[in-house]
N, C-alpha and C positions, 0 to 999 in steps of 0.2 A: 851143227844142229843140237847134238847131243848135251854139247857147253852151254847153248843159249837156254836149254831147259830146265840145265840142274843148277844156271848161277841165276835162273827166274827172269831172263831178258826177253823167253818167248814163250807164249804159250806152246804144247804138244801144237797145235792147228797151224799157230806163228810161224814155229820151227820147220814143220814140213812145207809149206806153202813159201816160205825163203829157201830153203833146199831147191824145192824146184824152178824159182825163179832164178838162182845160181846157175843150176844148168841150163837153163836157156840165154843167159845171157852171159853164161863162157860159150854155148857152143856159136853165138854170134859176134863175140866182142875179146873171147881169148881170154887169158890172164891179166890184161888190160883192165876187161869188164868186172872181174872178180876181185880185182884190186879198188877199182872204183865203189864197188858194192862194200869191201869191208872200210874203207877209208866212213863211208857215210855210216855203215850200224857202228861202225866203234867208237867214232866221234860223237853219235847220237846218244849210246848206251852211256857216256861216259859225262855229257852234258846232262841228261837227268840224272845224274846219277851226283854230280857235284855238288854240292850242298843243300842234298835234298832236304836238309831235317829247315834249314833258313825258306826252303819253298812251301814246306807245309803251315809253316809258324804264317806264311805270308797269303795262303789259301791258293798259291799258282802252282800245286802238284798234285802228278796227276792221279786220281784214287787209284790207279794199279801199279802205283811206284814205278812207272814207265816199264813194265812188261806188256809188249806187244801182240798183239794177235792177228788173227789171219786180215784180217781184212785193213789192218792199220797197214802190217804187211805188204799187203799187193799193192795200197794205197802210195805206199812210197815207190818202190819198184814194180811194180806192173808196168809202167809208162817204157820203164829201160827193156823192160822183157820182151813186150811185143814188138820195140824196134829192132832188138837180138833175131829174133824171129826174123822178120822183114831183111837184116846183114845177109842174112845165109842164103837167102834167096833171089838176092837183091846186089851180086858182087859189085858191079858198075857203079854203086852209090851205095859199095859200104863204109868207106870211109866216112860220109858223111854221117851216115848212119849209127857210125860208134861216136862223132863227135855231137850229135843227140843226143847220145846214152850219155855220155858226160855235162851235156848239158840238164838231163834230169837229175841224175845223182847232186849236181850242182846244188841245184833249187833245193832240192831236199835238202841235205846238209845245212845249204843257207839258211832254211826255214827252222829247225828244228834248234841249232847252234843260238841263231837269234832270238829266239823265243826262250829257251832253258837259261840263256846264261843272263839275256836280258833281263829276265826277271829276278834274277838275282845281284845283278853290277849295276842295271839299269837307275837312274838318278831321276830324271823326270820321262815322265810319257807322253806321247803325242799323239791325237787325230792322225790318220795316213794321211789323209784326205784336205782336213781344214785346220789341220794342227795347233788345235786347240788342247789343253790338257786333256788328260785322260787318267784312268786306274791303272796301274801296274796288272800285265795281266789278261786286260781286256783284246778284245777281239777287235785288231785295228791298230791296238796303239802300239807304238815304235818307241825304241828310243835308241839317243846316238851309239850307246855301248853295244844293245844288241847288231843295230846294222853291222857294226862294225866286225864283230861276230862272226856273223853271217857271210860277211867280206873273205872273213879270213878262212873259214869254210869252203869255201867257194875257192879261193886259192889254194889250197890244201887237194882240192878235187881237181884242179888244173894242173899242179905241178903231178901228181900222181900220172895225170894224162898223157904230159906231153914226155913224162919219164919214160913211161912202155911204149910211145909210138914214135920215139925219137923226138928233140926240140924243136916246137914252130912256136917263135912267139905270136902270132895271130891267132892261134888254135887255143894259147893260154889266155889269151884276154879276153875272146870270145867266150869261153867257157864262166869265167869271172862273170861277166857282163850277164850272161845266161843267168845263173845263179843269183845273179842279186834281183832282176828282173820278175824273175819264178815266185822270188824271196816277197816284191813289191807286191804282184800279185794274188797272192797269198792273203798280205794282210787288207789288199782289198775285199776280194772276195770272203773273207770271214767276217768283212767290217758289215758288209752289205748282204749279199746272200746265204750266207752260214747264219747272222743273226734274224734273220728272217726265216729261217728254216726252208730257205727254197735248196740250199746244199747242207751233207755231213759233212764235220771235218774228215771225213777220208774220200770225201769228193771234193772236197778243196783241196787236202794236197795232192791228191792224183792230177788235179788240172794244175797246181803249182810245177810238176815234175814236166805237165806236159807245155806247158809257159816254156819252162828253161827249153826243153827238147825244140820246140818251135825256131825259141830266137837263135839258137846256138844254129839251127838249120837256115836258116834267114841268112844271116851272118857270113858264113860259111860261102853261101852261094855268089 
C-alpha cells in the first residue's frame, strides 16, 4: 500500500480500499488469491505505464497517468472479494469459488493489457460488433495485437493459478476462456451501454470481472 502511494499507482483511498480487498480475498483464496491479485495490478501498473509518453501524443492516456482510486479499485476486484467472502463460508464449493476469483482477475487483466498495449502496437481497429473500422482508442474497437494481449494476460493469470493449486489443465483453459470472454464483454458493454451513459466505466469493468467469474463457474460445473 505504502509503495503504491509513494510510486503514485494509488491514490491514499486506492491504497487502502486494495489493502482491504487483499485481505478478504487471502482470507478466502490464500496465497493463491494474493498472487492472482498482484499478477493483475502489476501487469496493469506496468502496461500503462509502457510508452506512456506515444499514448499521450496519441490522446489514449489516461489524464491521471493510470494512478487508481478507490472506486476503479473495487471496480477491478471487488467481484474477487465478495466471492473470497462467499469461500469461507461456503467450504463444499470453494474450490469453485476460488476458480471464479481467477476467473475475474482473468477478465481484468485481459481487459486492461488489451486496451493499454493495444493502443499502442494496435495497427488497425475494429467494430466489436460489425467490424467496421474504427479510431484507435474508442469504446468498442479491438484490434488483433490488443486481443492478443489480453490472451496472454489471461494466460499469465492461469498459469499463476494452476501453480498454487497444483496442475489441471481444465482449470487453465477455463480460466483462459473466462478471461478473454470478460475481455469480449467488456468492449461490448462500453461499445453500447458506457457510450450511452447507461454504465461508468468502473461498472463495466466490475461486470467485465463478473463475465469472467460466471463463465469460469459455468465451466467448471
Amino acid at each position: 500500500m505504502l509503495i503504491s502511494i509513494s510510486k503514485k499507482k494509488l491514490t491514499v483511498g486506492g491504497a487502502f480500499m486494495g489493502g482491504l480487498l487483499a485481505l478478504l480475498i487471502f482470507r478466502g483464496a490464500g496465497f493463491t488469491g494474493i498472487a492472482l491479485l498482484s499478477v493483475f495490478f502489476i501487469s496493469g501498473v506496468g502496461a500503462t505505464a509502457w510508452k506512456f509518453n506515444v499514448k499521450m501524443k496519441e490522446g489514449t492516456a489516461e489524464d491521471t497517468r493510470g494512478k487508481r482510486n478507490t472506486g476503479q479499485v473495487f471496480a477491478n476486484a471487488g467481484a474477487a472479494a465478495i466471492l473470497s467472502i462467499a469461500a469461507q463460508y461456503s467450504p463444499g464449493i470453494a474450490e469453485m469459488l476460488c476458480l471464479m476469483i481467477a476467473g475475474c482477475f482473468s477478465a481484468a487483466t485481459a481487459d486492461t493489457l488489451s486496451s493499454e498495449l493495444g493502443n499502442v502496437y494496435g495497427k488497425k481497429y475494429f467494430h466489436i460488433l460489425s467490424y467496421r473500422k474504427m479510431q484507435r482508442g474508442a469504446n468498442g474497437a479491438v484490434s488483433t495485437e490488443g486481443t492478443v494481449a489480453g490472451i496472454a494476460g489471461s494466460t499469465a493469470v492461469a498459469f499463476v493459478y494452476v501453480w498454487g493449486t497444483c496442475w489441471n489443465s481444465e482449470h487453465f483453459l477455463i480460466i483462459i476462456i473466462a478471461g478473454t470472454t470478460g475481455n469480449i464483454a467488456d468492449s461490448i458493454l462500453g461499445l453500447t451501454l458506457e457510450n450511452k451513459r447507461v454504465l461508468t466505466n468502473n461498472a463495466v469493468n466490475f461486470l467485465n470481472t463478473m463475465v469472467g467469474a460466471a463463465v469460469a463457474g459455468v465451466l467448471s460445473g
